[in-house]
C-alpha positions as a Markdown table, in Angstrom:
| # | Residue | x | y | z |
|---|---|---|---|---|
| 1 | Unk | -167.3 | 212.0 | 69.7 |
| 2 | Unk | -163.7 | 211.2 | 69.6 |
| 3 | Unk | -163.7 | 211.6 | 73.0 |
| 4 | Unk | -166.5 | 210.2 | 74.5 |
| 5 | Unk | -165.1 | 207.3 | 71.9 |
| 6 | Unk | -161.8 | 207.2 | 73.8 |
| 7 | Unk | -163.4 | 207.0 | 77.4 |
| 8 | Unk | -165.6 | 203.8 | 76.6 |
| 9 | Unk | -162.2 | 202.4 | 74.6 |
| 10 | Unk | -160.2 | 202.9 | 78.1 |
| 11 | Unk | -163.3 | 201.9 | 79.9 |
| 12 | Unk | -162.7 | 198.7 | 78.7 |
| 13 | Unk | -159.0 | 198.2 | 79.1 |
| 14 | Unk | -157.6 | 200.5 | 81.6 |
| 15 | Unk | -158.0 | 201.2 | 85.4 |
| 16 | Unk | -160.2 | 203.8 | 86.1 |
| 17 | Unk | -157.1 | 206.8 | 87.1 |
| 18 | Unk | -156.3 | 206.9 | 83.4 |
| 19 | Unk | -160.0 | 206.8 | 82.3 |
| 20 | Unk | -160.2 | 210.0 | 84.9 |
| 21 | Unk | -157.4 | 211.9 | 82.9 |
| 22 | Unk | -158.6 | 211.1 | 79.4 |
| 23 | Unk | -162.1 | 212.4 | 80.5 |
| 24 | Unk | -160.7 | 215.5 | 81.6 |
| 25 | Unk | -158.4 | 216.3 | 79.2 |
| 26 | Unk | -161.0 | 215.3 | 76.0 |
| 27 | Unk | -164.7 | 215.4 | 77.3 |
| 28 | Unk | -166.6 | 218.5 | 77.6 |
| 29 | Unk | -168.2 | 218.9 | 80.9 |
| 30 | Unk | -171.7 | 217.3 | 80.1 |
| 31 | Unk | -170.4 | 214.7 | 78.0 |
| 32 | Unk | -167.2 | 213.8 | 80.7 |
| 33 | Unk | -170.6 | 213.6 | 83.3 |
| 34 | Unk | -172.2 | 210.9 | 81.2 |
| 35 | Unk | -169.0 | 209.0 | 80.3 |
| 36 | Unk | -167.8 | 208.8 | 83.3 |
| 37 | Unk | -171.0 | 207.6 | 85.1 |
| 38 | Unk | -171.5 | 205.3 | 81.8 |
| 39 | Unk | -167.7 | 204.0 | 82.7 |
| 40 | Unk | -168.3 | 203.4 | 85.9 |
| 41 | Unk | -171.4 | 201.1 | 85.2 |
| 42 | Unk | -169.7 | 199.0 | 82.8 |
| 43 | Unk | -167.2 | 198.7 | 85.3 |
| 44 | Unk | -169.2 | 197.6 | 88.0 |
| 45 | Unk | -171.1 | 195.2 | 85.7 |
| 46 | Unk | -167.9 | 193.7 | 84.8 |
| 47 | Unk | -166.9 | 193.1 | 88.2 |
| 48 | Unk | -170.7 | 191.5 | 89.0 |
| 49 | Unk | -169.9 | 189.3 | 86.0 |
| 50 | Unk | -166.5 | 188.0 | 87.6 |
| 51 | Unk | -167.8 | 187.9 | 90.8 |
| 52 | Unk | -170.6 | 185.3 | 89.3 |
| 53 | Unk | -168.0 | 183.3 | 87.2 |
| 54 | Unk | -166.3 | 182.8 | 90.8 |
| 55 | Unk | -168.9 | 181.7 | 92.9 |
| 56 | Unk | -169.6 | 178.0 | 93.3 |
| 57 | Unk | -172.8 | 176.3 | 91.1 |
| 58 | Unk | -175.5 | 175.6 | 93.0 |
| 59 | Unk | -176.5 | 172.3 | 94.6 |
| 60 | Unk | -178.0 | 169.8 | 92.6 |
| 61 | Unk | -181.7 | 169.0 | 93.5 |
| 62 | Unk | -181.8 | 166.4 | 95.0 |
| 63 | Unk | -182.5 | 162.6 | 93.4 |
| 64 | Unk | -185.4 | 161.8 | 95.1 |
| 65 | Unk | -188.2 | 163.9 | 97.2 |
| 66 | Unk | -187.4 | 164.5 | 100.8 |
| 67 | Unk | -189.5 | 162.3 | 103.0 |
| 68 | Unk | -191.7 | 164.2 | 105.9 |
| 69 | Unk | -192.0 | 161.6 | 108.9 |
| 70 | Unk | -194.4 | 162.7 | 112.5 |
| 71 | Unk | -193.1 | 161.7 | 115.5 |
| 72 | Unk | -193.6 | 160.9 | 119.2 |
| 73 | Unk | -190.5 | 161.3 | 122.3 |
| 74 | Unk | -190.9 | 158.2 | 124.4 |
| 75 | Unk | -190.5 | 158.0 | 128.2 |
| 76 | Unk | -187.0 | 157.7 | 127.6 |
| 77 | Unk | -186.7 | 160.7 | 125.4 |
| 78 | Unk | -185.8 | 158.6 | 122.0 |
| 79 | Unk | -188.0 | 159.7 | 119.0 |
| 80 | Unk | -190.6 | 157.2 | 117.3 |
| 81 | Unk | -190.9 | 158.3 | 113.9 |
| 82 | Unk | -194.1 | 157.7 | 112.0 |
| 83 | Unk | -196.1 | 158.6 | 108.3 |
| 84 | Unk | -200.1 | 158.3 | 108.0 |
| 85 | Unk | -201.5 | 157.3 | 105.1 |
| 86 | Unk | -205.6 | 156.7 | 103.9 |
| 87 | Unk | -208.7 | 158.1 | 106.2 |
| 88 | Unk | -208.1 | 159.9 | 109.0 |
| 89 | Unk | -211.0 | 158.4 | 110.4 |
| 90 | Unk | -210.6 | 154.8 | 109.4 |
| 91 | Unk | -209.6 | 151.8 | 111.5 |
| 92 | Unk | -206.0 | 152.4 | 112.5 |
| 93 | Unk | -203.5 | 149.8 | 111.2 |
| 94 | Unk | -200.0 | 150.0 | 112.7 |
| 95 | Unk | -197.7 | 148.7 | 109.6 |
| 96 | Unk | -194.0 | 147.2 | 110.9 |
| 97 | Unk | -191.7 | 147.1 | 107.9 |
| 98 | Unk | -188.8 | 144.7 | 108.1 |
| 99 | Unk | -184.7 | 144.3 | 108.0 |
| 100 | Unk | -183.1 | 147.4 | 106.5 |
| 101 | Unk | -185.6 | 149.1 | 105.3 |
| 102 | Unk | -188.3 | 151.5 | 106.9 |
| 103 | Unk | -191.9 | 152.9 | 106.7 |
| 104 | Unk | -191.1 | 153.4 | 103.1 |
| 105 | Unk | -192.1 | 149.9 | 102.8 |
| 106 | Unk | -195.7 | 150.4 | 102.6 |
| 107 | Unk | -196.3 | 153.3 | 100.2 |
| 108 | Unk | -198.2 | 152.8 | 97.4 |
| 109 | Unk | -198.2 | 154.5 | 94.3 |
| 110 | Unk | -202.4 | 154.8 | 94.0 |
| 111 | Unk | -204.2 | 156.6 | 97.0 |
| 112 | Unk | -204.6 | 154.4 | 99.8 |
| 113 | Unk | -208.0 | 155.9 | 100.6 |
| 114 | Unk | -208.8 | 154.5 | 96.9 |
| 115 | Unk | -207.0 | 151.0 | 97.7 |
| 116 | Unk | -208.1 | 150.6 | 101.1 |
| 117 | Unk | -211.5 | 152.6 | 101.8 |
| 118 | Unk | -211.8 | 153.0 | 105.5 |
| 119 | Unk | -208.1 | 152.6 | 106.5 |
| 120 | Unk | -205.8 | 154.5 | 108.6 |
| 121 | Unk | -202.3 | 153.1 | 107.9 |
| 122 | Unk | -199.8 | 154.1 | 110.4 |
| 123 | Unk | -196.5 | 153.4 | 109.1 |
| 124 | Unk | -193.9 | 153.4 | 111.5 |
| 125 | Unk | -189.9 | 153.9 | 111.5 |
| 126 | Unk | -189.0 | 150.9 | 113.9 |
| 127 | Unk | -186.6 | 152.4 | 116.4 |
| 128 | Unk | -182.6 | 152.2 | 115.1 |
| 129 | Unk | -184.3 | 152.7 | 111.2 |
| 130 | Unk | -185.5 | 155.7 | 109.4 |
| 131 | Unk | -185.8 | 159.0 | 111.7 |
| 132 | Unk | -186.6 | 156.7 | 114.7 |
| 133 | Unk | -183.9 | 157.0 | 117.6 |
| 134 | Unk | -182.0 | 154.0 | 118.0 |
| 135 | Unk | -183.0 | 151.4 | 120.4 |
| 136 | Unk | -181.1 | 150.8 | 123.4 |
| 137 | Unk | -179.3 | 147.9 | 124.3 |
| 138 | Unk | -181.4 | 144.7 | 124.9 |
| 139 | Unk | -184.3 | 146.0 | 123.4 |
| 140 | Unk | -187.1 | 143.2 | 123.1 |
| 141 | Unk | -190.1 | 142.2 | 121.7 |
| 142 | Unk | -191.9 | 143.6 | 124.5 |
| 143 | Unk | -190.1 | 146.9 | 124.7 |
| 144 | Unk | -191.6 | 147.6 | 121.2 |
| 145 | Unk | -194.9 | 146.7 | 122.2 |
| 146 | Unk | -194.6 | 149.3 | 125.0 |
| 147 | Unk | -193.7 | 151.5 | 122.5 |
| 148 | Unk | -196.3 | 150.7 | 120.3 |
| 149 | Unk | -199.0 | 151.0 | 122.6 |
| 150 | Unk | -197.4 | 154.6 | 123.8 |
| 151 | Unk | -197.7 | 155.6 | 120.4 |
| 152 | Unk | -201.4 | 154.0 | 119.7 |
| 153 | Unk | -202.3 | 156.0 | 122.8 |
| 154 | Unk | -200.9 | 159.4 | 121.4 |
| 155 | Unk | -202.9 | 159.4 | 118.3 |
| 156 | Unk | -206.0 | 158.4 | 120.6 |
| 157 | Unk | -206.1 | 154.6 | 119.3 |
| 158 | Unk | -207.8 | 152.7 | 121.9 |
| 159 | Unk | -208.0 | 149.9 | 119.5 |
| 160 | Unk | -206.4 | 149.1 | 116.3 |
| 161 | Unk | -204.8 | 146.4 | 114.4 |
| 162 | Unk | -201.1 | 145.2 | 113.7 |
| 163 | Unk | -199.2 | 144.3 | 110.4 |
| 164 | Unk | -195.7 | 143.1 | 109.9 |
| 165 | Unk | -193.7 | 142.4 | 107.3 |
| 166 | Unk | -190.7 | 140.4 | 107.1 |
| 167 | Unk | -188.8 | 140.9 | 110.0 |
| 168 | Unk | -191.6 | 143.0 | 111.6 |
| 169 | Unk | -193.5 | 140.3 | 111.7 |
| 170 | Unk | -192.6 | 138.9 | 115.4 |
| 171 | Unk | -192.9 | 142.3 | 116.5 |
| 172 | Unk | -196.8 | 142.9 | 115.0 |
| 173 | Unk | -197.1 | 138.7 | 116.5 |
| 174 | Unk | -195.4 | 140.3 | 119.7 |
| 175 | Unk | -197.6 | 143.0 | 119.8 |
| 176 | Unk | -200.7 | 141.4 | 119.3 |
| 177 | Unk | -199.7 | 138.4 | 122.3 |
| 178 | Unk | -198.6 | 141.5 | 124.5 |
| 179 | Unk | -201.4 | 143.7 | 123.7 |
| 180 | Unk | -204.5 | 141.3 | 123.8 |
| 181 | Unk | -207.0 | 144.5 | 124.9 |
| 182 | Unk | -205.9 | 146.9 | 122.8 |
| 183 | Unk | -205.3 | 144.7 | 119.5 |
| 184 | Unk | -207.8 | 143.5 | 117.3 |
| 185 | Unk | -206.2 | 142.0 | 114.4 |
| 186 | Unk | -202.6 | 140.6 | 113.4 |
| 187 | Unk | -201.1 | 140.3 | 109.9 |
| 188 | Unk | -197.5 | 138.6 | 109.8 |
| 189 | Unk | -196.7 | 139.1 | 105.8 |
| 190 | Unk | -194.0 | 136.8 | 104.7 |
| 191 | Unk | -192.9 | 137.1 | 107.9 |
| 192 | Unk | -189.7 | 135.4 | 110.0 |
| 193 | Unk | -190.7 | 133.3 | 113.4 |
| 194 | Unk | -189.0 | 134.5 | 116.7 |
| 195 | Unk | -186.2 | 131.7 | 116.2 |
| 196 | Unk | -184.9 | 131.3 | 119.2 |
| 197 | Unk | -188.0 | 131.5 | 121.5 |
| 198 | Unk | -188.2 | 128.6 | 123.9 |
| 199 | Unk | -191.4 | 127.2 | 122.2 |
| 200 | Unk | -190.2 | 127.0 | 118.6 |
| 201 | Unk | -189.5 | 123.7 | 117.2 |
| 202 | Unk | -186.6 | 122.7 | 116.9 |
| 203 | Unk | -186.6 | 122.4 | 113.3 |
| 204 | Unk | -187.7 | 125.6 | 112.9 |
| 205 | Unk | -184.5 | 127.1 | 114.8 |
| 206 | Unk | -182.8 | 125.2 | 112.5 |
| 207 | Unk | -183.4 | 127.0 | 109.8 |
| 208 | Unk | -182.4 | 130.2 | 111.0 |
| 209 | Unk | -179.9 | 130.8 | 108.7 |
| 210 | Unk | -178.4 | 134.5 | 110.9 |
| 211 | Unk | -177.7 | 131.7 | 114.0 |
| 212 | Unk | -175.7 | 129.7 | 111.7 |
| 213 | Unk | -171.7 | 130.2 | 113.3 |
| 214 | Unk | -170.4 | 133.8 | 112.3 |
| 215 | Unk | -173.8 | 135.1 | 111.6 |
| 216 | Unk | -175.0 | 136.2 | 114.9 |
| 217 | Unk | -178.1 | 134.7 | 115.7 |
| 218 | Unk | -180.0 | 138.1 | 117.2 |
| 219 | Unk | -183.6 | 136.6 | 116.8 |
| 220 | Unk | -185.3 | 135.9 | 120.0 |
| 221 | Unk | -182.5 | 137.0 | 122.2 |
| 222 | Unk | -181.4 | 140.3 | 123.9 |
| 223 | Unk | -178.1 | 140.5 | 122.2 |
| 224 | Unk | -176.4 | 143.3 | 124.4 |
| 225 | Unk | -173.1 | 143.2 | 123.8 |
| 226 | Unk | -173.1 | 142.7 | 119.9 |
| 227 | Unk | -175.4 | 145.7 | 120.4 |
| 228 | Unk | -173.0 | 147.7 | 121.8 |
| 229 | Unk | -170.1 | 146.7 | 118.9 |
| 230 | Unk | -172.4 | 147.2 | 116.5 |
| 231 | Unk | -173.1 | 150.7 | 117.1 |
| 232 | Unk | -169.3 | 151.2 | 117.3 |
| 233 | Unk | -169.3 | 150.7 | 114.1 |
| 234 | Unk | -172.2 | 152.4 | 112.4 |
| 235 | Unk | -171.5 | 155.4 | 114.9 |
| 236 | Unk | -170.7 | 157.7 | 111.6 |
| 237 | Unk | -173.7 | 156.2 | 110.1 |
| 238 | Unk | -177.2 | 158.4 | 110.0 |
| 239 | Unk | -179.2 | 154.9 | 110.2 |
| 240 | Unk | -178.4 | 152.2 | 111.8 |
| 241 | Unk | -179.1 | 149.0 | 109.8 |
| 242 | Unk | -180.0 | 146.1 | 112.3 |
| 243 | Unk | -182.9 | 146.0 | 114.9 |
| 244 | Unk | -181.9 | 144.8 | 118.2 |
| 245 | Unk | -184.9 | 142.7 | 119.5 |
C-alpha cells in the first residue's frame, strides 16, 4: 500500500516522468497497472478543471425576449417589416406607430383575439424603424401608401382599415386619401397634422414646434438633403430614429 500510497501522493504534485519511476520501482505489476491508469485520470481531470477555470462565462440572457417580425422585399428591394396579432380571419387593420418607436407600440398584454374579437391587427415597422429598411431619400406620404398597399396586397387584403398613432397618424390619413378603394376606415390616435401641407391653416403650422428655427421642420416636406446628413450620422446605428416623409 505504501506504494500505491506514494503514486497518488506524486500524482498530485509531480509531472508524470517521476510518477513513471516511482511506479516502477514500488508498485507490483497489477497494482503499478491500476495506479498508473488511476494517475493518469486524476491528471486529465485536473487539466479539464483548469481548462474550465480558463474559459470565458457564458453570455448573459438577454434582458428582454427577442422580438420575431415577418416581412415583405419591396420593388426596390428594402424590407417591410411586420407582426400579426388577433384572428387570422378577422378584418385586417394596418396599425402605424409613431416617432421613435415601432410595431411594439400596439402590443397588448391580454390576447387581442380576447380584446378585439374579429380583428386582424397588422402592426407594421415603418421603413427607417424596427427591422424595416430605411427609406430612401425624399420618401413621402404617398410613397408609404404605395408601400402600404404592396404590403395589403401580399397578405391578400383587398380591403382593410388604417390606424395611426402619433406621428403615424398623417401617414394612416395619407393612406386612407391615397387609397380611397382599398381603405375602409381611418383612425388618427392622438395624432400630429401634416404641418406643412399647403391646406393647413396657418395657425396650425404655427404650432409645429420641429419647424421652429434649429428644429428642422420635416413634416409635410421631402427633406432630402437633411436626409442624407442624417444618415451620416446614425450610419453606426442598427435603427434609424427619424422618418423621412
Amino acid at each position: 500500500m505504501s506504494g500505491t500510497w506514494r503514486v497518488f501522493r506524486w500524482a498530485c504534485g509531480r509531472p508524470l516522468p517521476a510518477l513513471s519511476r516511482v511506479v516502477a520501482a514500488r508498485a507490483p505489476h497489477g497494482v503499478r497497472a491500476l495506479a498508473t491508469a488511476a494517475a493518469a485520470a486524476a491528471i486529465a481531470a485536473a487539466s479539464a478543471a483548469a481548462a474550465a477555470e480558463a474559459a470565458p462565462p457564458p453570455p448573459p440572457p438577454p434582458l428582454v425576449p427577442p422580438i420575431e417580425t415577418q416581412s415583405i422585399q419591396l420593388a426596390d428591394g428594402r424590407r417591410l417589416a411586420y407582426r400579426c396579432y388577433g384572428d387570422p380571419a378577422g378584418v385586417p387593420v394596418y396599425a402605424l406607430h409613431g416617432m421613435g418607436s415601432s410595431h411594439c407600440t400596439f402590443q397588448t398584454d391580454e390576447p387581442l383575439a380576447a380584446l378585439a374579437p374579429g380583428v386582424l391587427l397588422v402592426a407594421l415597422d415603418r421603413p427607417g424603424y424596427g427591422d424595416s429598411d430605411n427609406p430612401p431619400a425624399g420618401y413621402s406620404y404617398a410613397a408609404f401608401a404605395r408601400d402600404l398597399a404592396t404590403l395589403a396586397t401580399a397578405l391578400g387584403h383587398e380591403r382593410f382599415a388604417v390606424c395611426g398613432h402619433s406621428s403615424g397618424g398623417p401617414y394612416a390619413l395619407a393612406a386612407a386619401a391615397l387609397l380611397p378603394e382599398r381603405v375602409l376606415a381611418c383612425a388618427a390616435i392622438s395624432s400630429d397634422p401634416p404641418y406643412n401641407h399647403p391646406e393647413v391653416p396657418e395657425a396650425v403650422r404655427k404650432s409645429d414646434n420641429m419647424a421652429e428655427a434649429g428644429k428642422g421642420g420635416f413634416y409635410g416636406v421631402d427633406p432630402v438633403e437633411q436626409v442624407r446628413e442624417l444618415c451620416v450620422h446614425t450610419a453606426s446605428s442598427p435603427y434609424v430614429y427619424f422618418s423621412a416623409v
